[in-house]
C-alpha positions, 0 to 999 in steps of 0.5 A, a space after each residue: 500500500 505504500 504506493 497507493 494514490 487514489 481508493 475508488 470503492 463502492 456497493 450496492 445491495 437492494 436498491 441502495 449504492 454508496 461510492 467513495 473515493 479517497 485520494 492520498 499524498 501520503 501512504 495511508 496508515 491504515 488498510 480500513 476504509 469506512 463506508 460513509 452515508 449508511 447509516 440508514 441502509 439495513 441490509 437483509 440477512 438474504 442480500 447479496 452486497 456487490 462491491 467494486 473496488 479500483 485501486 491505481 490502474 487495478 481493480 476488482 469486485 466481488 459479492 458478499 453472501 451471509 452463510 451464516 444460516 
């Protein structure tokens, strides 16, 4: 992370999206970042969260499921 400069991440789930994007001059000190807005969002124990993530020239998404049925 050291080389990081720009964070850009998002989710959504049941209609609901937030994104941020955060954009460093110093290497961050810390590899948690919140997501911001949320506080009314209520996700369901059956919803899928979609994630999207692009860090530099990289990026990634993926699902999050609870298995904890």
């Amino acid at each position: 992370m050291s080389s990081l400069q720009k964070l850009e991440y998002s989710f959504e789930f049941n209609g609901f999206s937030s994104k941020s994007i955060v954009e460093f001059t110093d290497p961050p000190s810390s590899a948690t970042f919140p997501a911001t807005g949320t506080d009314e969002a209520k996700v369901g124990k059956d919803e899928v969260i979609k994630v999207y993530v692009k860090w530099d020239e990289f990026e990634e998404s993926f699902e999050l499921h609870n298995n904890s049925k």
